[in-house]
C-alpha positions in Angstrom: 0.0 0.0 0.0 1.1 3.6 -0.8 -0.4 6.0 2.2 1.5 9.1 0.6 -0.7 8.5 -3.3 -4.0 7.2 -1.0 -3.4 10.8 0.6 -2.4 13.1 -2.1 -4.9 11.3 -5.1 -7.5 13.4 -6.9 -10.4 12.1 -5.9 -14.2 13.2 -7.0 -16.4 14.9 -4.1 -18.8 12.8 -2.6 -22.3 14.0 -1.6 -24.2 11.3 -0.1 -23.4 8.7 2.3 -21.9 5.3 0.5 -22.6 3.7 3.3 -26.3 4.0 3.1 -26.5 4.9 6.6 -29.6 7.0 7.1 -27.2 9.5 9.4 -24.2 11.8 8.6 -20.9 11.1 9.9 -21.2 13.7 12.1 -24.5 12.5 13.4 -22.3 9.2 13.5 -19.5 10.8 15.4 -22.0 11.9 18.1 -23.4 8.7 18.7 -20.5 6.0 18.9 -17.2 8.7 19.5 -18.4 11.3 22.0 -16.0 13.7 23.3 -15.3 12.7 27.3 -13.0 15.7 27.5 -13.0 19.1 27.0 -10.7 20.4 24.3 -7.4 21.8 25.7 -6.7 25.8 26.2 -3.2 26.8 25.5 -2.2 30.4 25.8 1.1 31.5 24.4 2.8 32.6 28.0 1.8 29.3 30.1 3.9 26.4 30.2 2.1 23.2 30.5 2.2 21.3 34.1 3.4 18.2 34.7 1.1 16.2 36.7 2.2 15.3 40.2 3.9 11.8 40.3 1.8 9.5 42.4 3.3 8.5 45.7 3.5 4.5 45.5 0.6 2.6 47.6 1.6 -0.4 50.3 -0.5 -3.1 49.0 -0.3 -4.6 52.5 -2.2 -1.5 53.9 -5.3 -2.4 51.9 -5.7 -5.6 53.9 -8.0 -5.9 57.3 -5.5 -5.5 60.3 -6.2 -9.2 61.5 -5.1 -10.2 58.0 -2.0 -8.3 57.9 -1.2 -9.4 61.9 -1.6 -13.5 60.6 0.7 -13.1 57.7 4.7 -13.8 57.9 6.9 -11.1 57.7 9.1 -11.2 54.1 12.3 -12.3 55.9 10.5 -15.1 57.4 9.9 -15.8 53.9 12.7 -15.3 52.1 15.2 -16.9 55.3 13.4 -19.9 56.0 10.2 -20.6 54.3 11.1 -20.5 50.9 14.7 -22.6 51.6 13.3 -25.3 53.5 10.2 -25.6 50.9 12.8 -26.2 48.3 14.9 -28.5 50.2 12.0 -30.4 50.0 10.5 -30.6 46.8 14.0 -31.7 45.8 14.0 -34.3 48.9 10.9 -35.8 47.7 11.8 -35.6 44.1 15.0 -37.9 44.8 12.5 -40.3 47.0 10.3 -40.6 44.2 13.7 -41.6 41.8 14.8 -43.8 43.9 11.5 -45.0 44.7 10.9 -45.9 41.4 14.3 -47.2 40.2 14.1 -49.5 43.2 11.2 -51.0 42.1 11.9 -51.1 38.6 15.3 -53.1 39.5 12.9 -55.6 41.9 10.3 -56.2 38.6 13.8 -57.0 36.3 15.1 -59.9 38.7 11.5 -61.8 39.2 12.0 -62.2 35.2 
């Protein structure tokens, strides 16, 4: 596609709707793309304003207090939870290995 010739083509006025539509586009424009904001004064003098940055919410302080009081603390976490959680989906990872290469080795020698 060429957007520069679509642009810049001749094309012959058009004065009713092609689209058989028994509104304008402007009537069109109304109805499905109304304007939710007024349009922006500038004055030559004023320099625009940058909005203040937002100041970063806790996500913990949008919980009840009992709620916040019954959950662990991140070091608790991160120190022993998490470590020992691991240490134990490995653990039972390797029982399960040997698990099942034991009993693979027992179902060989009754053959």
């Amino acid at each position: 596609m060429d957007a520069a010739a679509a642009v810049t083509a001749d094309v012959p006025h058009v004065d009713a709707n092609p689209l058989a539509v028994p509104y304008d586009l402007k009537r069109w424009i109304e109805l499905y793309r109304p304007a939710t904001t007024p349009a922006p004064t500038t004055t030559a003098d004023a320099e625009p304003v940058a909005p203040a940055p937002r100041r970063p919410v806790d996500p913990l302080s949008l919980l009840p207090v009992w709620l916040r009081q019954a959950l662990p603390r991140t070091s608790l976490l991160t120190d022993a939870i998490l470590p020992l959680g691991l240490y134990l989906g490995f653990g039972l990872l390797l029982a399960a290995a040997v698990t099942g290469t034991v009993r693979a080795a027992r179902r060989t020698d009754r053959r």
